[in-house]
mmCIF file as gemmi writes it, N, C-alpha and C atoms, coordinates in Angstrom:
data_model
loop_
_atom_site.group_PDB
_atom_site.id
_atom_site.type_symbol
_atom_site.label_atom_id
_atom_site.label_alt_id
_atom_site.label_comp_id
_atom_site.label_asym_id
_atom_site.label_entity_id
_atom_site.label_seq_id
_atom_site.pdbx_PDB_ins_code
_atom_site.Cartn_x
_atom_site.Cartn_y
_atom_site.Cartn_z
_atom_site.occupancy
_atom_site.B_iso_or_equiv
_atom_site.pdbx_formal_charge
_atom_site.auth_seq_id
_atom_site.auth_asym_id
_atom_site.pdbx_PDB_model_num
ATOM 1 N N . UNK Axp A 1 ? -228.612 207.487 -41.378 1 0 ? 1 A 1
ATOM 2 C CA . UNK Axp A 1 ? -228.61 206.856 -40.075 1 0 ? 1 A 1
ATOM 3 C C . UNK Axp A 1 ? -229.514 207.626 -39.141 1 0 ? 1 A 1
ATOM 4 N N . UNK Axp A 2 ? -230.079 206.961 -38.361 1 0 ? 2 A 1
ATOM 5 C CA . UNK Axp A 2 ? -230.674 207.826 -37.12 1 0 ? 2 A 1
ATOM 6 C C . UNK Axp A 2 ? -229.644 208.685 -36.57 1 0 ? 2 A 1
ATOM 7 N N . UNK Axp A 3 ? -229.989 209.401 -36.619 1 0 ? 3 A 1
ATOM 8 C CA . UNK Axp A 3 ? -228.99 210.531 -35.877 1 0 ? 3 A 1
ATOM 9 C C . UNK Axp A 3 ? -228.787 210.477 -34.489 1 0 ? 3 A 1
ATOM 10 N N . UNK Axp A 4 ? -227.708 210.266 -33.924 1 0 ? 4 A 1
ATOM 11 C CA . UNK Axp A 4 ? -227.405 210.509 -31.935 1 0 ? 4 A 1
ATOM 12 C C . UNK Axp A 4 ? -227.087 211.923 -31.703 1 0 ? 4 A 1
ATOM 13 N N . UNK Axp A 5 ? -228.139 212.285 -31.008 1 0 ? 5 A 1
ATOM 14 C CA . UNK Axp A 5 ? -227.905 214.202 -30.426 1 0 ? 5 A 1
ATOM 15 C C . UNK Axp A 5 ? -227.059 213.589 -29.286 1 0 ? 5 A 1
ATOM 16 N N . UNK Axp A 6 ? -226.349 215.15 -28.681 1 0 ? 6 A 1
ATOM 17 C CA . UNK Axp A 6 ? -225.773 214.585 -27.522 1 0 ? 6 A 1
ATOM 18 C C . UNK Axp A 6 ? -226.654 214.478 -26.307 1 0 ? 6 A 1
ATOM 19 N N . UNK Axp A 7 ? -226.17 214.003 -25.497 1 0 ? 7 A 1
ATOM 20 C CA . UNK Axp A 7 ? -226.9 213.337 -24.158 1 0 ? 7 A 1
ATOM 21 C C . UNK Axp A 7 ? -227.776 212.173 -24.907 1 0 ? 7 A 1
ATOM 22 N N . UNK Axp A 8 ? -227.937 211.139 -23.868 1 0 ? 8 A 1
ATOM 23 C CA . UNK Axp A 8 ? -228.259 210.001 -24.338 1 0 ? 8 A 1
ATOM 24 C C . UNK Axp A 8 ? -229.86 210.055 -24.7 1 0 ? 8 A 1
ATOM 25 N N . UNK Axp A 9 ? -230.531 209.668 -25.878 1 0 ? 9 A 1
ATOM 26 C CA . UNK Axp A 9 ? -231.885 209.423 -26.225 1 0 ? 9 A 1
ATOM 27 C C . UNK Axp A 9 ? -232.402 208.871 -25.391 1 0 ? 9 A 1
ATOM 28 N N . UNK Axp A 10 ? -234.021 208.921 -25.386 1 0 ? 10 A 1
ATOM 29 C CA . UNK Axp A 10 ? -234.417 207.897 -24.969 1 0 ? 10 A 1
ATOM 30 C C . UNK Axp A 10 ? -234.464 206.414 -25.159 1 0 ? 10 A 1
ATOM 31 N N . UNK Axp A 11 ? -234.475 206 -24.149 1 0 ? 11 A 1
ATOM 32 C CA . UNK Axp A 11 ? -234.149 204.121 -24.617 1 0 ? 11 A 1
ATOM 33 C C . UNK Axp A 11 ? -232.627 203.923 -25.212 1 0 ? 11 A 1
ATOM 34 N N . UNK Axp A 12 ? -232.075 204.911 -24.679 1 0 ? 12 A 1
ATOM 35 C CA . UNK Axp A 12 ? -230.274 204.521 -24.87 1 0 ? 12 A 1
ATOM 36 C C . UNK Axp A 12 ? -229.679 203.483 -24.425 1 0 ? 12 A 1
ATOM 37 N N . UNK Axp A 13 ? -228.796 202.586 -24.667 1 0 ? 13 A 1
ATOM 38 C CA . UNK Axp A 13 ? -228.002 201.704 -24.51 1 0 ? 13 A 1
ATOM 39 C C . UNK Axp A 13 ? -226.327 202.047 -24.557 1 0 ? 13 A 1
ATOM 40 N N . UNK Axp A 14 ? -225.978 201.523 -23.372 1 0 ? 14 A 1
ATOM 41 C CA . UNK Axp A 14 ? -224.337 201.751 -23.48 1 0 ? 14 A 1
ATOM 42 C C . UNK Axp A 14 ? -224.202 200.647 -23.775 1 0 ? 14 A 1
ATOM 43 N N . UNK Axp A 15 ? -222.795 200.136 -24.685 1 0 ? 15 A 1
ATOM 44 C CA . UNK Axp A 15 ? -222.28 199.196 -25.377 1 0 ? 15 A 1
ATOM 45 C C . UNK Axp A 15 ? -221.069 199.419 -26.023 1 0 ? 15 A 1
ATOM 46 N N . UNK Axp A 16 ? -220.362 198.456 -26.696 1 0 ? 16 A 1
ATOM 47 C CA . UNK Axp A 16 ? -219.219 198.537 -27.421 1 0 ? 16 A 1
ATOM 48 C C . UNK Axp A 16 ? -219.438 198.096 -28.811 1 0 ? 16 A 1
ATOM 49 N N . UNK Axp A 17 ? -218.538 198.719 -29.586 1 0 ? 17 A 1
ATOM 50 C CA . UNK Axp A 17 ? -218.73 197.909 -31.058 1 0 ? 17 A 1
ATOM 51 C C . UNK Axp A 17 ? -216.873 197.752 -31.079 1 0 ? 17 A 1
ATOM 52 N N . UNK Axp A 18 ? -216.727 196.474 -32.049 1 0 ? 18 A 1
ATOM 53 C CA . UNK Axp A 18 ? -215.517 195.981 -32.122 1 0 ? 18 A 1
ATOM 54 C C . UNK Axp A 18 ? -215.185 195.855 -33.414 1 0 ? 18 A 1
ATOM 55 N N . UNK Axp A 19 ? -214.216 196.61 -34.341 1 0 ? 19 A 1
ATOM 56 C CA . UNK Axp A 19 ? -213.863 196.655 -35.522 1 0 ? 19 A 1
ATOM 57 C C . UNK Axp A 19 ? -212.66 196.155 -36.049 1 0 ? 19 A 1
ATOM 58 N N . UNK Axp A 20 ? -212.21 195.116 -36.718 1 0 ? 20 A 1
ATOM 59 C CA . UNK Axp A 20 ? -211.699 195.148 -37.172 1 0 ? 20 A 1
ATOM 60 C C . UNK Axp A 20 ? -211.54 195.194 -38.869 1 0 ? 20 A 1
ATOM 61 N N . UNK Axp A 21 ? -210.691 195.891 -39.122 1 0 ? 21 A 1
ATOM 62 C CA . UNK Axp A 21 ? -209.945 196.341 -40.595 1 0 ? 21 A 1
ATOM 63 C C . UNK Axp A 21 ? -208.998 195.226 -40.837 1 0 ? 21 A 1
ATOM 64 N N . UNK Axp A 22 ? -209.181 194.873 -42.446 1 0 ? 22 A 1
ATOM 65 C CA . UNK Axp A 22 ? -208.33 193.795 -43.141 1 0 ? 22 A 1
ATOM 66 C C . UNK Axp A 22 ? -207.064 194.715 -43.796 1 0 ? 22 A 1
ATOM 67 N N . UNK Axp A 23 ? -207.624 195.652 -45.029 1 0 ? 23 A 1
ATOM 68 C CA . UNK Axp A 23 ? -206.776 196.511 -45.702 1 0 ? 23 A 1
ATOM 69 C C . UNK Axp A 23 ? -206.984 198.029 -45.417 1 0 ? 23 A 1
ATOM 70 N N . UNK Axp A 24 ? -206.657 198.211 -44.17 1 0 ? 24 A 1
ATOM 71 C CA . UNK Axp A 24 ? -206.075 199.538 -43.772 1 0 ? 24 A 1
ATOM 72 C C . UNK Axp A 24 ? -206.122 200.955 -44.746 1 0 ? 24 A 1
ATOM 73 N N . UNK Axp A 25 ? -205.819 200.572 -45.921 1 0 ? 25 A 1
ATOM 74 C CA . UNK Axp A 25 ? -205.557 201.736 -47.017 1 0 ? 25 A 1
ATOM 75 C C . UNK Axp A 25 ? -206.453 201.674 -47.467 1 0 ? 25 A 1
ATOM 76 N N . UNK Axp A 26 ? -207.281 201.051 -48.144 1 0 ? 26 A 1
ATOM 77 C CA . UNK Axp A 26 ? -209.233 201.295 -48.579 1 0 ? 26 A 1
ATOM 78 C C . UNK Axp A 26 ? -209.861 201.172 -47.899 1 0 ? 26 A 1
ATOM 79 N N . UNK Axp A 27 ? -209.916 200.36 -46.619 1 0 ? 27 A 1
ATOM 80 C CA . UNK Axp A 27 ? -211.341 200.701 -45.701 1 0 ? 27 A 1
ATOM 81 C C . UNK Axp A 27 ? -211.673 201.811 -44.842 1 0 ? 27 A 1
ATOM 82 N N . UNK Axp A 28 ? -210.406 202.375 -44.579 1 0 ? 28 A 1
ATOM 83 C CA . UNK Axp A 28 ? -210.242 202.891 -43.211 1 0 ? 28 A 1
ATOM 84 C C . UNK Axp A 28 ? -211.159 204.657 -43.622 1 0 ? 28 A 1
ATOM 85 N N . UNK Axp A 29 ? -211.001 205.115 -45.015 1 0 ? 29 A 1
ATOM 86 C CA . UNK Axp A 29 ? -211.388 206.195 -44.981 1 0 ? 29 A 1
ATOM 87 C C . UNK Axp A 29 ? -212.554 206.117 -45.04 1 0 ? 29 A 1
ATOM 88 N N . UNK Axp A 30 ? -213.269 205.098 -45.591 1 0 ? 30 A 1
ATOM 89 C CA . UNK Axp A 30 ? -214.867 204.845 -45.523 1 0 ? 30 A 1
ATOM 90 C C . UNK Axp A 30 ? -215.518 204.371 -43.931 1 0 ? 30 A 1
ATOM 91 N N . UNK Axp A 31 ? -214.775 204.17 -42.764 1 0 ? 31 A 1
ATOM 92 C CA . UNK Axp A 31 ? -214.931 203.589 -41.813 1 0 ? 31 A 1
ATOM 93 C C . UNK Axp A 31 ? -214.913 204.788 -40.888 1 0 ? 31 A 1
ATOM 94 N N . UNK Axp A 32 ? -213.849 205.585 -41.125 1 0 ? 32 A 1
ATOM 95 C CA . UNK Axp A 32 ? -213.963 206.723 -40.504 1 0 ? 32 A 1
ATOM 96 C C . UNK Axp A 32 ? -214.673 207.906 -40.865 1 0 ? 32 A 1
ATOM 97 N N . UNK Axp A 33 ? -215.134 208.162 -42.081 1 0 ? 33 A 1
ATOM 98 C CA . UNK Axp A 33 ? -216.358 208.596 -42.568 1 0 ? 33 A 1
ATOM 99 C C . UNK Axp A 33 ? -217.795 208.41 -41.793 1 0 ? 33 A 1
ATOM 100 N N . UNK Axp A 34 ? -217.974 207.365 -41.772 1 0 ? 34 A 1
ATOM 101 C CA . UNK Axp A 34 ? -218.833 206.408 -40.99 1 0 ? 34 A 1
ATOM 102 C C . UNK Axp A 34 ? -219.031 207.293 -39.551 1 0 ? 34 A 1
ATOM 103 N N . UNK Axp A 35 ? -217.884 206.637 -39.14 1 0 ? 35 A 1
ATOM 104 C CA . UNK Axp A 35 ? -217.601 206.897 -37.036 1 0 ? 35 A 1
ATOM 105 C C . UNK Axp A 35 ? -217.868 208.575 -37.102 1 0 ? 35 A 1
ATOM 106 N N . UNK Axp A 36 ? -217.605 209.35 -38.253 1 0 ? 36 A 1
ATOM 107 C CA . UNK Axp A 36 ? -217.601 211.147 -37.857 1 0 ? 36 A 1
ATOM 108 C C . UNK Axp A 36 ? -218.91 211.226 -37.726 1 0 ? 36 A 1
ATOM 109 N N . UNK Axp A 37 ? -219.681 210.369 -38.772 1 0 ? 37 A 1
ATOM 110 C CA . UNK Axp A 37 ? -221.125 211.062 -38.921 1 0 ? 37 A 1
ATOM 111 C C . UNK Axp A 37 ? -221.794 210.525 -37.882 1 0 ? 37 A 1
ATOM 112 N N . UNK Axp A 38 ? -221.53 209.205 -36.999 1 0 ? 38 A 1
ATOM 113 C CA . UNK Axp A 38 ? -222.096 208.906 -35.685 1 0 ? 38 A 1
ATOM 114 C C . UNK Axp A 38 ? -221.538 209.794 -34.775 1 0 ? 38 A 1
ATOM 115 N N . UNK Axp A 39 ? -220.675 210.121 -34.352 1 0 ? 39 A 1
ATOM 116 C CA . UNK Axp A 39 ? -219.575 210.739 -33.613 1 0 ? 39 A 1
ATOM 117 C C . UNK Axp A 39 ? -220.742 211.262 -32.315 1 0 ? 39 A 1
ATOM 118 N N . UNK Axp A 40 ? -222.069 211.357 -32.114 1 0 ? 40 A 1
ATOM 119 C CA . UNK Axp A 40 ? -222.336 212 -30.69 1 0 ? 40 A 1
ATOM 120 C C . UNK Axp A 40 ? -222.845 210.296 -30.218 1 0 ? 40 A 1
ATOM 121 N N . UNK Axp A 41 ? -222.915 209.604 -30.883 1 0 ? 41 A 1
ATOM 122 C CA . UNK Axp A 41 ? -223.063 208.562 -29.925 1 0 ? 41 A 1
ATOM 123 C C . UNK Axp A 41 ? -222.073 207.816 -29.634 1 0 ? 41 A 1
ATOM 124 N N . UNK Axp A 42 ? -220.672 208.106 -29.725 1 0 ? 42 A 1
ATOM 125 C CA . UNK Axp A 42 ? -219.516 207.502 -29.39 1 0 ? 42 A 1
ATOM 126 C C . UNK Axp A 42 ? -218.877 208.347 -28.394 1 0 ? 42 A 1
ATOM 127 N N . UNK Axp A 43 ? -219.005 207.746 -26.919 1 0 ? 43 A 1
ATOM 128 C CA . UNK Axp A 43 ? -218.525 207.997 -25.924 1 0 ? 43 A 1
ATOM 129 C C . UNK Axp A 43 ? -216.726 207.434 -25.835 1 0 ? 43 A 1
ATOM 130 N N . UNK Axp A 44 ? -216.026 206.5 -26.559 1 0 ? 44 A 1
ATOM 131 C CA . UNK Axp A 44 ? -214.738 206.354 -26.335 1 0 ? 44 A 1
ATOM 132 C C . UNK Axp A 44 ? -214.355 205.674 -27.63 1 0 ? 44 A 1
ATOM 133 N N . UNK Axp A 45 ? -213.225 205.93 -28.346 1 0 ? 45 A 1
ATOM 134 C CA . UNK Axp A 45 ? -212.34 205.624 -29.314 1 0 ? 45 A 1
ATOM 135 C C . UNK Axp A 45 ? -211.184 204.904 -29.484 1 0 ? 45 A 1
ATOM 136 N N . UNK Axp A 46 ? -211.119 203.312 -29.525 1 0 ? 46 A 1
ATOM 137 C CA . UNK Axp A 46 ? -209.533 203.387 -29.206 1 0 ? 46 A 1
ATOM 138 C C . UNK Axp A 46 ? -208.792 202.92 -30.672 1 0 ? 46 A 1
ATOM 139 N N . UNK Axp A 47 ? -207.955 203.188 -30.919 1 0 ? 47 A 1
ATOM 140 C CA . UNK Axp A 47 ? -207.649 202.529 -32.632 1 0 ? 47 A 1
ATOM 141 C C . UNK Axp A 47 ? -206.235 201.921 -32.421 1 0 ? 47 A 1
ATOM 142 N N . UNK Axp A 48 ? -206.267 200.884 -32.666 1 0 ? 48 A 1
ATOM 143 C CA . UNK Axp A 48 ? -204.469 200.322 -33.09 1 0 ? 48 A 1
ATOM 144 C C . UNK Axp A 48 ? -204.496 199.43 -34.362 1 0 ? 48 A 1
ATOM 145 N N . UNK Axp A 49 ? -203.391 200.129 -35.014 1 0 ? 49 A 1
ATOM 146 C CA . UNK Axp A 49 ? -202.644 199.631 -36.161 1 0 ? 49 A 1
ATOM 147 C C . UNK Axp A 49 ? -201.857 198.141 -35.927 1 0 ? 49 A 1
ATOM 148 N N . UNK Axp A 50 ? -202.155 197.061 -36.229 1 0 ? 50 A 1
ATOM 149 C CA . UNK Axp A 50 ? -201.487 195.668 -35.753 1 0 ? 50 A 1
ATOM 150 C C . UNK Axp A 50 ? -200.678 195.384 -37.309 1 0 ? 50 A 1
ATOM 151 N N . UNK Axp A 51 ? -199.558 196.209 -37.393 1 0 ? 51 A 1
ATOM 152 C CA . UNK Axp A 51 ? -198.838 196.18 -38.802 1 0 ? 51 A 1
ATOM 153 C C . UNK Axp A 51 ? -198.422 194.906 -39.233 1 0 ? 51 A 1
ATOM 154 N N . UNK Axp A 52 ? -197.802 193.85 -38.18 1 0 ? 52 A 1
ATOM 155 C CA . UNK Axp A 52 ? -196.911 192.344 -38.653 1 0 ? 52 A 1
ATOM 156 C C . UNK Axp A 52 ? -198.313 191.601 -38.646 1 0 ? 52 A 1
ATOM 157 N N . UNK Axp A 53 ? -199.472 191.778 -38.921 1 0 ? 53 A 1
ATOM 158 C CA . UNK Axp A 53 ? -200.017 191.126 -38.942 1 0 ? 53 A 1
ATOM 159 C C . UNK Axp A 53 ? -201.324 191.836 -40.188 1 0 ? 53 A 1
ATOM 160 N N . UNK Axp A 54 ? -201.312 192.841 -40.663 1 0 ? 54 A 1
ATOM 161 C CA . UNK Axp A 54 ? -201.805 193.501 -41.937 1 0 ? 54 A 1
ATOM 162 C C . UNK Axp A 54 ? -203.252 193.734 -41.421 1 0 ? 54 A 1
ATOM 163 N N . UNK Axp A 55 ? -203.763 194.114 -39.96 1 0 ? 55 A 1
ATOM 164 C CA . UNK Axp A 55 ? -204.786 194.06 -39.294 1 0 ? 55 A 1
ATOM 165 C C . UNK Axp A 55 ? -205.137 195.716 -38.242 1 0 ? 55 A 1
ATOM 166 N N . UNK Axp A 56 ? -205.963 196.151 -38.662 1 0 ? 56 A 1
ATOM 167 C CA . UNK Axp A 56 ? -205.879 197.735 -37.49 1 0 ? 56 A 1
ATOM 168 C C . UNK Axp A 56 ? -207.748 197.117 -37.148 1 0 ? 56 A 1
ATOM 169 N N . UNK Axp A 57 ? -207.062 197.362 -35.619 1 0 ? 57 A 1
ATOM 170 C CA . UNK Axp A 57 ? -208.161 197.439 -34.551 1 0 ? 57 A 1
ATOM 171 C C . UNK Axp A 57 ? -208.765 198.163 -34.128 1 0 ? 57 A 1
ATOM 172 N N . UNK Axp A 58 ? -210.01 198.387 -33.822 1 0 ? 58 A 1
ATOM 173 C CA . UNK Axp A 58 ? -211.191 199.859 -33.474 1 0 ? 58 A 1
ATOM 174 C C . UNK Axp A 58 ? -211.808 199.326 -32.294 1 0 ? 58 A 1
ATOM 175 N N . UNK Axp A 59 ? -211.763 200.224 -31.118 1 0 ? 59 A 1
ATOM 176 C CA . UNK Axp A 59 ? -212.882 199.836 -30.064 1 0 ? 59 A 1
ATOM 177 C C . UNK Axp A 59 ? -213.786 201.173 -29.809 1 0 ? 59 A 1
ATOM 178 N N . UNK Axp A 60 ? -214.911 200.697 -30.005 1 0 ? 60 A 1
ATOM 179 C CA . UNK Axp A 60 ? -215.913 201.856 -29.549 1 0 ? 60 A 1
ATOM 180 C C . UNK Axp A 60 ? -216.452 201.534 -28.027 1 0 ? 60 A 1
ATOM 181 N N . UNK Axp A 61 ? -216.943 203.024 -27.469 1 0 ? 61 A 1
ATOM 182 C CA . UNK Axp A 61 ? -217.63 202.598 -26.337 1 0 ? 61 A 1
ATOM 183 C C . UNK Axp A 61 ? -218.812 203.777 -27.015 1 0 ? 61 A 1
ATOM 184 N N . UNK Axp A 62 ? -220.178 202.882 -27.118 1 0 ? 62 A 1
ATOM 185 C CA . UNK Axp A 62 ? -221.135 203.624 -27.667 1 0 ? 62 A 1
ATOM 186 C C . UNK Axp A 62 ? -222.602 203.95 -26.647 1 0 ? 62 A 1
ATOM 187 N N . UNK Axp A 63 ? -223.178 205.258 -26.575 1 0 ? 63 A 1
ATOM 188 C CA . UNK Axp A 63 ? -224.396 205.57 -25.546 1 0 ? 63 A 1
ATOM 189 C C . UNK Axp A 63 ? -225.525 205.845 -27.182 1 0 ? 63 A 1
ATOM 190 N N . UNK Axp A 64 ? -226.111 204.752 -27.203 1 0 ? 64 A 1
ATOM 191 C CA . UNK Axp A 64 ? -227.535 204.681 -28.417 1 0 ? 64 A 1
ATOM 192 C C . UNK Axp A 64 ? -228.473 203.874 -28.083 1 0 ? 64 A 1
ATOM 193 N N . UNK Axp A 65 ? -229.31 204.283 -28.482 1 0 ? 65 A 1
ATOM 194 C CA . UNK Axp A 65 ? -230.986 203.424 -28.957 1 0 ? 65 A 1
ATOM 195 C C . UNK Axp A 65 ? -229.915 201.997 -29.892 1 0 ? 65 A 1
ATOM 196 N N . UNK Axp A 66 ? -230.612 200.697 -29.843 1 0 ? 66 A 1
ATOM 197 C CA . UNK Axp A 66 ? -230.545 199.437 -30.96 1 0 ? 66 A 1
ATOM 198 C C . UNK Axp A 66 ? -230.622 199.751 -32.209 1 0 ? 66 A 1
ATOM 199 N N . UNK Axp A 67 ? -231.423 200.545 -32.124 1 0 ? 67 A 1
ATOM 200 C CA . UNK Axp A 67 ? -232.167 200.948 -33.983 1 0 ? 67 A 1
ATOM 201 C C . UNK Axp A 67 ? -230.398 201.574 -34.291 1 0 ? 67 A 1
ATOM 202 N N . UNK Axp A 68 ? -229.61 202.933 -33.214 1 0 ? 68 A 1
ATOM 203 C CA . UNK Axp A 68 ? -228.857 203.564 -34.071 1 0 ? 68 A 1
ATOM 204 C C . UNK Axp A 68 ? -227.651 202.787 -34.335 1 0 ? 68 A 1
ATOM 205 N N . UNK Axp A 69 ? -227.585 201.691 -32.638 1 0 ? 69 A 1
ATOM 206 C CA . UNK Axp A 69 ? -226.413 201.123 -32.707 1 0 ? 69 A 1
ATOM 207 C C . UNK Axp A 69 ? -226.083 199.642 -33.998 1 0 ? 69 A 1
ATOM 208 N N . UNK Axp A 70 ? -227.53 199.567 -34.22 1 0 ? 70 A 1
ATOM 209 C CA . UNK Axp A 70 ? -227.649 198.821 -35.343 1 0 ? 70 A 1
ATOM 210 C C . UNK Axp A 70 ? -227.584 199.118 -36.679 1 0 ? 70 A 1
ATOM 211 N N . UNK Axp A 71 ? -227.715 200.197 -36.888 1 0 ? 71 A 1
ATOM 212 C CA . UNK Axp A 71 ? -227.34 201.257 -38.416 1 0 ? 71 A 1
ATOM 213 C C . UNK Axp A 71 ? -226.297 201.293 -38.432 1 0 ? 71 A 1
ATOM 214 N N . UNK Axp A 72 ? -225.498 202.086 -37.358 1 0 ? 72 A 1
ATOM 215 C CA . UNK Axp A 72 ? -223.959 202.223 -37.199 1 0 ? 72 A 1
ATOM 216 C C . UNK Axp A 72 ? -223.317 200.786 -37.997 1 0 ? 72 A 1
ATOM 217 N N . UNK Axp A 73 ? -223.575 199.611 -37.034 1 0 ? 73 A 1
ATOM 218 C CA . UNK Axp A 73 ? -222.378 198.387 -37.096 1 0 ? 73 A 1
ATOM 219 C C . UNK Axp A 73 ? -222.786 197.619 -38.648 1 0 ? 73 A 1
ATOM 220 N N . UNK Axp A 74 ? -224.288 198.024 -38.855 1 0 ? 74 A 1
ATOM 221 C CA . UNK Axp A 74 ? -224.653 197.586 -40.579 1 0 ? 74 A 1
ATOM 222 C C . UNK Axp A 74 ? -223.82 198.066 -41.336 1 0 ? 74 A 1
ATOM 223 N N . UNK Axp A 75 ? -223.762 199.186 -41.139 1 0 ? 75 A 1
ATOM 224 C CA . UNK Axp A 75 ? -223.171 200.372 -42.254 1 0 ? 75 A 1
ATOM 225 C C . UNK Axp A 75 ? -221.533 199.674 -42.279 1 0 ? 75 A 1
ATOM 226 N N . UNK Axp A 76 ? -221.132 199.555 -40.885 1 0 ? 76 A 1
ATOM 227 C CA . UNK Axp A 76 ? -219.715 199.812 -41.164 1 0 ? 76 A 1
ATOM 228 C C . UNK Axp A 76 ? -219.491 197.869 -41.988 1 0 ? 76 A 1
ATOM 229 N N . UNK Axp A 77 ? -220.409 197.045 -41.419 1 0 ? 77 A 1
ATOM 230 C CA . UNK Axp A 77 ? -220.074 195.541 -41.639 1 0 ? 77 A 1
ATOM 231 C C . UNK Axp A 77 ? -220.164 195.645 -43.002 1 0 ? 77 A 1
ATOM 232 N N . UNK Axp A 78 ? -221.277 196.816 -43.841 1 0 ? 78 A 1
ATOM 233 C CA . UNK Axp A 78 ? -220.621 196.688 -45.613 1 0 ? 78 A 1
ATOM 234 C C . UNK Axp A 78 ? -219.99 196.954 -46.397 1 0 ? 78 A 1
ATOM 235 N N . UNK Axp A 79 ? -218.628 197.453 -45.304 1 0 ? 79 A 1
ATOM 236 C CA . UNK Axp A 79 ? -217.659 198.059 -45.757 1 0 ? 79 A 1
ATOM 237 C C . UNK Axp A 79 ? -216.509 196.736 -46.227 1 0 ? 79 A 1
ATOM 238 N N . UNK Axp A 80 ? -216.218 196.583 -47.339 1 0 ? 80 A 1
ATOM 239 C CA . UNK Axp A 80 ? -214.982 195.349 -47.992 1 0 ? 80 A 1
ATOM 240 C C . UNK Axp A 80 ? -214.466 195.623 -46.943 1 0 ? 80 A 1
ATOM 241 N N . UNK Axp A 81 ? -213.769 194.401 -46.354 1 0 ? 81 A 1
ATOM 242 C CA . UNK Axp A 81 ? -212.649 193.99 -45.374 1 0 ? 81 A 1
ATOM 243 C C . UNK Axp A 81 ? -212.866 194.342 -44.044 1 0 ? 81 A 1
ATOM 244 N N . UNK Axp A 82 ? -213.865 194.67 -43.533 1 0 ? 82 A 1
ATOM 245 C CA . UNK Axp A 82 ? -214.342 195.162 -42.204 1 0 ? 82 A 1
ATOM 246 C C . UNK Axp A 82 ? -215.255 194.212 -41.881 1 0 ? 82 A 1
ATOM 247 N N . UNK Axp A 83 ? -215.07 193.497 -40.457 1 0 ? 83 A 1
ATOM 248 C CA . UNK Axp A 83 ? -215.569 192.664 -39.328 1 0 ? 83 A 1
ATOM 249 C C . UNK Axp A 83 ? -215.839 193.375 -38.718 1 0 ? 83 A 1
ATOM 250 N N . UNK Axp A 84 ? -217.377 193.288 -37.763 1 0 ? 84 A 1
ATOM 251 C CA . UNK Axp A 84 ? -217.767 194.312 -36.665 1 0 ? 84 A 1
ATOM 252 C C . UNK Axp A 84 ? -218.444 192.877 -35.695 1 0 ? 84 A 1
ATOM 253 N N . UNK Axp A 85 ? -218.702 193.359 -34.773 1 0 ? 85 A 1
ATOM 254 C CA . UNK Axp A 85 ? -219.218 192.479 -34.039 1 0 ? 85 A 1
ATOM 255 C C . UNK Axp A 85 ? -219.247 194.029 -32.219 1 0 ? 85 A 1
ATOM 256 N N . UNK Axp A 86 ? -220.605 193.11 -32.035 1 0 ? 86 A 1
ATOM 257 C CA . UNK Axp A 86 ? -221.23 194.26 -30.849 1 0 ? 86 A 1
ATOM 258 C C . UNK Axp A 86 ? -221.785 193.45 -29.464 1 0 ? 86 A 1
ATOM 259 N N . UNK Axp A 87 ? -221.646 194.681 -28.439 1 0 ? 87 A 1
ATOM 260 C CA . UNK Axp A 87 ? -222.397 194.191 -27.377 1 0 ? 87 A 1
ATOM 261 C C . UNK Axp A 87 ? -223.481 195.049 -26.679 1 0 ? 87 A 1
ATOM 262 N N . UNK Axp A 88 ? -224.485 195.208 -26.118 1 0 ? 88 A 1
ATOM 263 C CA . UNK Axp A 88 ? -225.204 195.942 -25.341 1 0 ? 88 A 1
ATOM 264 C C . UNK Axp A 88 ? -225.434 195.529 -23.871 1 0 ? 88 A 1
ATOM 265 N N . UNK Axp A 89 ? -225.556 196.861 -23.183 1 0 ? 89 A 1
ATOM 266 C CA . UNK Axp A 89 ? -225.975 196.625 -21.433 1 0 ? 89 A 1
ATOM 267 C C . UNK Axp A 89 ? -227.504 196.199 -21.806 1 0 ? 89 A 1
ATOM 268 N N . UNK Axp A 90 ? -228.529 195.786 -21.022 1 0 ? 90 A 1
ATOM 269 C CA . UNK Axp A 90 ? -229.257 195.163 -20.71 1 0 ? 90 A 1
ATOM 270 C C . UNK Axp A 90 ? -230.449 196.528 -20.716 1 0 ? 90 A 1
């Protein structure tokens, strides 16, 4: 992946990425694998487990360039059972 140093790159973008997990017990360690090795371009984390419904939720608040925030949500969308879907500031 392009790597995020801290403080924002040039041509940074604040944005969110939105994750959801199908099967909790195989995706999640490859997903969070993922989020460590981005980890300086993730400004906020939120995670909930939605158990009666077999569903765990991820909200990122991310400061990147397109190129990284677009590696990031690739990477994680080829993960079995993981939906991502993103937004960027302008």
């Amino acid at each position: 992946m392009a790597t995020c140093s801290a403080g924002a790159p040039a041509g940074a973008r604040i944005g969110f990425v939105g994750i959801l997990i199908e099967d909790r017990h195989t995706a999640a360690p490859e997903v969070n694998r993922i989020l460590s090795e981005c980890g300086d371009c993730i400004r906020a984390r939120l995670g909930m487990p939605w158990r009666d419904r077999g569903v765990s939720v991820v909200t990122l608040v991310v400061e990147a360039t397109t190129d990284q925030i677009g590696e990031l949500t690739g990477r994680l969308g080829r993960v079995p059972g993981v939906t991502v879907k993103s937004g960027l500031s302008r």
